[in-house]
Every structure is written in C-alpha cells, then in structure tokens.
C-alpha positions in Angstrom: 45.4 86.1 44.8 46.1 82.0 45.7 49.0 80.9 46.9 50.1 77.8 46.0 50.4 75.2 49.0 52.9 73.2 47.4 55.3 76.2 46.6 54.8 78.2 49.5 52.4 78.1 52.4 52.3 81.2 55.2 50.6 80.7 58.8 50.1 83.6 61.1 50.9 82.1 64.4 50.5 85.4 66.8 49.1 89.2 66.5 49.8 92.4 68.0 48.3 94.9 66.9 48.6 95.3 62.9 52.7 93.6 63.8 52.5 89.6 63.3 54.5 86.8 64.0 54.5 83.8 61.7 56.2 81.2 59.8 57.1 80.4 55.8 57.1 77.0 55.1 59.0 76.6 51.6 60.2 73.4 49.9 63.7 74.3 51.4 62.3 74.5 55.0 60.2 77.0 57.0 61.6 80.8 57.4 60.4 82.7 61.0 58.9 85.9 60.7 59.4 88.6 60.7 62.8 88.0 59.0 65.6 89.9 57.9 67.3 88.7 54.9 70.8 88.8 54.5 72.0 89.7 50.9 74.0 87.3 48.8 74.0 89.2 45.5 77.0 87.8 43.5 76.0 84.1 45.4 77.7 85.0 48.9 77.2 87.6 51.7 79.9 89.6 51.9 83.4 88.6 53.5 81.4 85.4 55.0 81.0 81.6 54.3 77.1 80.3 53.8 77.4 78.0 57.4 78.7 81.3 59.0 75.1 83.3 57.9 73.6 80.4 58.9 75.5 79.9 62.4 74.1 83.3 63.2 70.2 82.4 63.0 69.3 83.1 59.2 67.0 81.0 57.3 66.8 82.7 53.8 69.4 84.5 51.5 68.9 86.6 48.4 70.4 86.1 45.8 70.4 88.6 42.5 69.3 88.0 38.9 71.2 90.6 37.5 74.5 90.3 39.3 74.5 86.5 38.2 73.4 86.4 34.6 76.6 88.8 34.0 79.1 86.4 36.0 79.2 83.5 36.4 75.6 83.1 34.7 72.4 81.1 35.1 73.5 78.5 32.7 76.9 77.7 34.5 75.1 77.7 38.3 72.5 75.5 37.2 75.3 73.4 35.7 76.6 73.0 39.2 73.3 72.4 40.8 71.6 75.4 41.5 72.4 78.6 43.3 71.7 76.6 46.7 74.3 74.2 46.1 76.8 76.5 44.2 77.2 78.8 47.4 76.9 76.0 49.8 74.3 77.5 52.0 71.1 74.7 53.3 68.3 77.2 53.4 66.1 78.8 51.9 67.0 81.5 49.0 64.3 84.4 47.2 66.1 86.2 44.2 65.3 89.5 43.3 64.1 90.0 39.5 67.2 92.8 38.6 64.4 95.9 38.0 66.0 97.4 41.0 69.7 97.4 39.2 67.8 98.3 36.3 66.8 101.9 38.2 70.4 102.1 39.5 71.6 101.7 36.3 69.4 104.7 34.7 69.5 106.7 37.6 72.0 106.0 39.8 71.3 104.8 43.9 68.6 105.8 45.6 70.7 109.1 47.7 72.5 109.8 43.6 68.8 109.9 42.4 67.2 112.0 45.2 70.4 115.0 44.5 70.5 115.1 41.0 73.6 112.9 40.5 73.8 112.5 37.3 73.6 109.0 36.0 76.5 107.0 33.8 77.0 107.8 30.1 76.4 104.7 27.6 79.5 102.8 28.2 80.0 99.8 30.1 77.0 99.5 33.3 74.7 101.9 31.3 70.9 101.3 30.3 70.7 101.5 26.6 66.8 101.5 26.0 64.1 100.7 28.6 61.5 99.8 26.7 57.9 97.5 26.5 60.0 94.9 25.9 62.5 94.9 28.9 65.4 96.7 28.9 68.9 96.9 26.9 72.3 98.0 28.9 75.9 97.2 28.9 77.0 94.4 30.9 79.3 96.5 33.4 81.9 92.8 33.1 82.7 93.3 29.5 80.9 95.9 28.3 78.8 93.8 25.6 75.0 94.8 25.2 72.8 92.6 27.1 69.1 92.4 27.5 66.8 91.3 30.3 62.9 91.2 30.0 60.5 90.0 32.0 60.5 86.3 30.5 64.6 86.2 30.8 64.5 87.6 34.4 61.9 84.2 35.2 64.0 81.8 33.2 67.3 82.7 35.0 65.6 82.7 38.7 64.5 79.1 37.3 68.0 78.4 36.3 69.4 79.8 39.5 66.4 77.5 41.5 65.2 79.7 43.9 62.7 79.4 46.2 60.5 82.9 45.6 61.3 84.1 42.2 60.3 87.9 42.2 58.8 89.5 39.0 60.5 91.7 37.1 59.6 95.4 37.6 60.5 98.9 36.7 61.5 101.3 39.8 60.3 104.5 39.3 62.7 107.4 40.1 61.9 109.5 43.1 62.0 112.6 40.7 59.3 110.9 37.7 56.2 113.5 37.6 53.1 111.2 38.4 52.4 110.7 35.1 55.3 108.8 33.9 55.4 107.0 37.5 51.7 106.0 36.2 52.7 104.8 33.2 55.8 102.6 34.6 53.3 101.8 37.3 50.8 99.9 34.4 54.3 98.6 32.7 55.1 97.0 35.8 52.0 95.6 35.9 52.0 94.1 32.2 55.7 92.8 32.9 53.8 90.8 35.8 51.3 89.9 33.6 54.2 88.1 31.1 56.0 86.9 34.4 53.1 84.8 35.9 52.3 83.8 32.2 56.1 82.5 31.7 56.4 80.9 35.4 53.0 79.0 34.7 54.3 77.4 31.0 57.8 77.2 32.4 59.2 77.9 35.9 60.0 74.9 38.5 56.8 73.5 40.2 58.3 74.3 43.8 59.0 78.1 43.3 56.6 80.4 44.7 56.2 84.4 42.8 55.9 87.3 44.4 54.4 90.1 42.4 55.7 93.8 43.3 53.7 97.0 44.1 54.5 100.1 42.9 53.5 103.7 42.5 56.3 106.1 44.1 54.8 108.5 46.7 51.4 108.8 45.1 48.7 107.0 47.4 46.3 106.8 44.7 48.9 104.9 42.4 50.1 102.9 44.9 46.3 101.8 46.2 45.7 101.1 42.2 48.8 98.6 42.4 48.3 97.2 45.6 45.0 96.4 44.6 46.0 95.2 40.6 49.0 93.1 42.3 46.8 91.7 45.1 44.5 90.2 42.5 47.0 88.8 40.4 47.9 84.5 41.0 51.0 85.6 43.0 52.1 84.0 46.7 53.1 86.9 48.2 53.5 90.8 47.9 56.7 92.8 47.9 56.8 97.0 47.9 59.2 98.4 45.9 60.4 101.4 44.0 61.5 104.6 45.6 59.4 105.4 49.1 60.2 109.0 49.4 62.9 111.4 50.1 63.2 111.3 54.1 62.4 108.5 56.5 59.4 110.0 57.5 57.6 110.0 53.8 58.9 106.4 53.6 57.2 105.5 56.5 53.9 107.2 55.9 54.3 105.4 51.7 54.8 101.8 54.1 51.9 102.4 56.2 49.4 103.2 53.6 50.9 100.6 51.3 51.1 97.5 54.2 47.3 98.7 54.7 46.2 98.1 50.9 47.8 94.6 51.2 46.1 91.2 51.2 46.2 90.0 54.9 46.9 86.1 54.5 49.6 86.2 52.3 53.7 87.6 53.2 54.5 91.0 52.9 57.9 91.8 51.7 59.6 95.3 52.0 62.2 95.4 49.6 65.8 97.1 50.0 65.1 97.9 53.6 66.6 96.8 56.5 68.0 99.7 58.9 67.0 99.2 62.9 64.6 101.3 63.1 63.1 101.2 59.8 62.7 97.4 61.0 60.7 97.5 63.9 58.5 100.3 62.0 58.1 98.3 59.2 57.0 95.5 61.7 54.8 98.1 63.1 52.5 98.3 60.2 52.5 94.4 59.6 55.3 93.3 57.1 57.0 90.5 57.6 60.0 90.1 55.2 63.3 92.8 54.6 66.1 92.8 53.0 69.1 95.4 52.6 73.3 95.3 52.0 73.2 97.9 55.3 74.8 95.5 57.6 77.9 94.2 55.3 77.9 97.6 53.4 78.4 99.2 57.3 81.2 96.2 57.9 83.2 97.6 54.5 83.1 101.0 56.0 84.2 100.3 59.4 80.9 100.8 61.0 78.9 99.3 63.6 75.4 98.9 64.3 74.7 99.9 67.8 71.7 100.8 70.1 72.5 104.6 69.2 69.6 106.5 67.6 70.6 109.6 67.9 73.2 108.3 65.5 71.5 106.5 63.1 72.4 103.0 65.0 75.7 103.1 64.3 79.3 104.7 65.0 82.5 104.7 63.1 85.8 102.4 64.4 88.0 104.5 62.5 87.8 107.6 64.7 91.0 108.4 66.8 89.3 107.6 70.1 88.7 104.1 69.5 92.7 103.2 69.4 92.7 102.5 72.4 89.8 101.2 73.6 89.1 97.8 75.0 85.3 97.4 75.4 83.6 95.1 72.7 81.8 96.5 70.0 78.4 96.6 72.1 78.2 96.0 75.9 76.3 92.8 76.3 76.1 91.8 72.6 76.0 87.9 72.4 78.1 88.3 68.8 80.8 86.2 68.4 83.2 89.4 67.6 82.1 91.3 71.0 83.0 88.6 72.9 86.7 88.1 71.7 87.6 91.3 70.1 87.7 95.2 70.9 87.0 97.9 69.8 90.9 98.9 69.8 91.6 95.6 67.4 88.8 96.5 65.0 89.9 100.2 64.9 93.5 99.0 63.9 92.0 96.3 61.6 89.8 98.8 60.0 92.7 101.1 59.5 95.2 98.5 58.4 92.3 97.9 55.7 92.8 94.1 56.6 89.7 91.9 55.5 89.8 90.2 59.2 87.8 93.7 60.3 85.5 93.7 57.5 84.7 90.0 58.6 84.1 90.8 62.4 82.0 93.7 61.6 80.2 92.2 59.3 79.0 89.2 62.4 78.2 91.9 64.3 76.2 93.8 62.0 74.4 90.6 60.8 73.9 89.4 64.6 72.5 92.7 66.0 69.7 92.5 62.8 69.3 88.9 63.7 68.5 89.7 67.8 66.5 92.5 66.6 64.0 90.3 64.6 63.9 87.6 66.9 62.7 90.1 69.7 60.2 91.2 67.8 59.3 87.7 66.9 58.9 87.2 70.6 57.8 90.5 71.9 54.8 89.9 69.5 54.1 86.6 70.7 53.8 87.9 74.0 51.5 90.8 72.7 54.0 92.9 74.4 55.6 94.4 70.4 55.0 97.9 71.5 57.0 98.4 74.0 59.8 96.0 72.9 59.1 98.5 69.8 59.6 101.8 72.3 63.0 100.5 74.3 64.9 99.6 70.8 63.6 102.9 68.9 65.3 104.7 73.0 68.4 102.9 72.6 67.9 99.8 74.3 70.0 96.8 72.8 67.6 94.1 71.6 68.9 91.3 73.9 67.7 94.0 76.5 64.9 95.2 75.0 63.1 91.8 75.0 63.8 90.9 78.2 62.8 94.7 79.5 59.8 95.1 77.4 57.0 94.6 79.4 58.5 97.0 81.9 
C-alpha cells in the first residue's frame, strides 16, 4: 500500500489503546477523526441544507454513485461543477462505489436478507445479471436497463469530483455458503484490480481510492482480503459486506478485521454508524463511519438518546409525549433541545409536517457529532475507556467527556 501525499495524507496525532485520534488532510481541507459521516446520497442529507450539516461540526459528506448516475447523472453534476458545488456544501465529500445498492438490489437490506425476504422480481429496481463484467439492473427511475462496472463506477465518482472515490465491490449476502462468498471475495478483488487500473489512466489527480475488504463472517476470507487489499496502491481501507447476524458477531468480524489492517493508513467502516457500534468500532482502531441511522430515525419520529437499554433511542409518537415539555435530551447543546419539546415534536411528528423531520434530524446528527468529538478528546487524554464505559451506561456524550476520568 502508498498513499498518495498529494491526494490524501493521514497523521495519527494521539493513541489509546488500539482507539486513535487523528486528522485527514484532503485537497478539500482536513477531516478530524474519528468522524462520522453524514449521508448525502441523492446530493443532500436529508430534510437539511449543506451549511446546516456543516453548522453542526461535519467535515465530510457521502455522496452515492448509484443514486446519481440514475438522476440527475454524472454528466449533468459535472456540468454544474462538481457534486461539491452542485449541493453547496465547502467540505470534503467520499462517494461510495454503488456495490452496496448493488446487494440491496439482489437481496434486499441487510434485516430483508438476514429473514429470507424475498428480493424484487425483474422489473424496475431489479438486478438483471451480476456478472465478471459488472452488473446489469433496471434503473428503479424509468425502468430502462442500466449497467455499472467497475470502470463506470470510477468514471462517474470522477465526474461527480469527489474527494475518496471507493472501488467498486460486490457485497456478499449474509446467507452465501463460503464458497460463493470466496468467489465474490476474489471478484471483488479483480474489480479493484480494474478500479486502480482505470483511476491511474484516468481519474482526477487529487482523488484519493480506497480499496474495500471483504469476506462475510469467515476469518480466513476476510484475513486473505485484508491482506490482498492492504497490498494493493490504495490510500485507505474500508470493510464492507455483511458483518453477521447480531451485533455481537459484527463486532467480533470488526475486531479481527481492524486487526488485519495496515496501521498508517484510514480505516473506514462502512454503513455503520449506531452509538454504540461507534465507540466500539473506535475501540478496535477505525477511524471513519458512515450510516442513514440518524436522518432515517428523524423520518420515523425517533430520537437518539443516552438509553441503551433501548437501543439509543425512543419514539415521539407515543401518547405520553403529548404533553410533555422537556427537550428531546436534558442537557443536549442541539439547536432543537434548546427551543423545542418534546410535546411540539410529538404533534409535528404526528401532523406528519416536515418541520419535525427537520428537528429530529439536528438532533440525531448533533448527538453523533458530540459523540465523536468525545471520543476525539477522551483519546487525546488517554482517558477513551472510560469516556467508552459512561456512553455505552447511558451517560450523554457532553457528560461523558467531561465525567470520564471519574
């Protein structure tokens, strides 16, 4: 593996334990980590503007290959300057490759694949043929058959001028037997092969790659990646593909993963991004997440909250939340729990008005935000364990940092 200095360089700045603080310096400025990244699929994050996200602490978006070649496409954003300057938004952006819609397409979501839900038939939003190639589907606007390799999924994250460009992958279903997960695995690993090759002749000089391990829940596969990935001219490492059926098999897949993983280089955990799968994950050393949990919570009328017992979060459309008059989260430094209740957001939320979609969705982003940040800190302090121990017992992270050495 050699990063390239001029597309992306990562310093380490402080350790605790296998957890580490650093910094991503990219051509669109440097990125703090660890980082949660907000999710801009279709070119915004949900219900808010790009200097709102931006208000609340975030340095990088995602943006997603798939989702824009479909509408409005590659060529009209780069038309219009880039994704950057299309959605308005000053920092940094990383673009996921579209393998992941690929494997929601074929199989449905992760929790559809995991009970048997069977995926869609062959009309519009349905894979057609995944093959050595790259794979053929239905565009799920207009129902015309589209195709996306690995050489179209580098030229449209080219088009789109991202910042990390990630390579195009498949993503194994949790129920593959290990022999077909072996053979996706070695695809995956070709596709990366064509990536690099493509990005080299082709991409922009300031976009960094980052190649992607795979390998489901089978430690040898997923050394034999880590290791074929690690080697490969990529600037950083993401893991992806289906981690396992419960949180704890996910966590153990992480671990050993994280530990296979070239030290000097950013480790990103893809379509991850709950609280405590967060300060787990920056347990064992990554430093990069993304996930649509906090604006996908906001469209449900859920809040993230310092309750584990209840999956961080509670619903504002239950009865018992008419009338009450406390903010969201006692003590949360979010714009919404300082002007709004609970009370509003329960009638907003049942009114279906976008106004509580919009509030949640600030909260939800915020509390991620505070959460990292602590992190960043508690590490620097080499205090990230118990900072790790308060938040995973319920403690808020404003309160967790400031109480973590206690």
């Amino acid at each position: 593996m050699r990063a390239d200095p001029e597309r992306l360089r990562f310093e380490i700045t402080a350790r605790d334990g296998a957890a580490r603080a650093g910094r991503l310096h990219l051509g669109a400025g440097p990125v703090e980590t660890p980082a949660f990244i907000p999710l801009a699929t279709r070119g915004t994050v949900r219900s808010l503007t790009s200097s709102e996200v931006a208000e609340l602490g975030y340095e990088m978006v995602l943006g997603n290959t798939f989702h824009l070649l479909l509408s409005p496409g590659p060529d009209r954003i780069a038309a219009l300057g880039g994704l950057r300057r299309f959605m308005g938004w000053r920092g940094a952006i990383i673009t996921d490759s579209g393998g992941f819609q690929v494997f929601s397409l074929a199989h449905g979501n992760v929790a559809d694949e995991i009970k048997g839900r069977r995926r869609r038939s062959a009309g519009a939003g349905a894979v057609l043929e995944i093959g050595e190639d790259g794979v053929r589907f239905r565009s799920y606007v207009d129902g015309s058959e589209r195709f996306l390799g690995p050489e179209d999924s580098m030229a449209i994250q080219a088009a789109l001028g991202s910042d990390i460009a990630l390579a195009f992958d498949e993503c194994t279903p949790y129920h593959a037997d290990r022999d077909y997960t072996a053979r996706s695995v070695e695809r995956t690993h070709r596709w990366l092969d064509r990536c690099l090759a493509w990005h080299e002749r082709a991409g922009p000089r300031h976009q960094a790659v980052f190649g992607i391990v795979q390998g489901g829940v089978h430690e040898d596969l997923r050394r034999q990646s880590a290791e074929r990935v690690s080697a490969a001219p990529v600037d950083g490492l993401a893991i992806g593909g289906t981690l396992g059926r419960d949180k704890d098999e996910m966590r153990g897949v992480v671990g050993m993963t994280v530990g296979q993983l070239d030290a000097g280089v950013p480790r990103h955990l893809l379509g991850i991004g709950e609280p405590d799968d967060l300060v787990e994950g920056i347990a064992v050393g990554v430093d990069l997440f993304d996930c649509a949990v906090p604006t996908r919570l906001a469209r449900h009328a859920m809040a993230l909250a310092p309750l584990p017992d209840a999956r961080f979060r509670f619903d504002l459309r239950r009865a018992k939340f008419a009338g009450d008059q406390a903010p969201l989260v006692e003590g949360c430094p979010c714009a919404t729990c300082g002007a709004h209740t609970r009370a509003y957001i329960h009638y907003l939320s049942g009114a279906e008005e976008m106004t509580g979609v919009r509030l949640l969705a600030v909260h939800n982003l915020a509390y991620l935000e505070r959460l990292v940040h602590g992190a960043r800190e508690a590490i620097r302090a080499g205090r990230f364990a118990g900072y790790r121990e308060r938040v995973l017992g319920g403690a808020p992270p404003w309160r967790a940092l400031t109480e973590y050495g206690r």
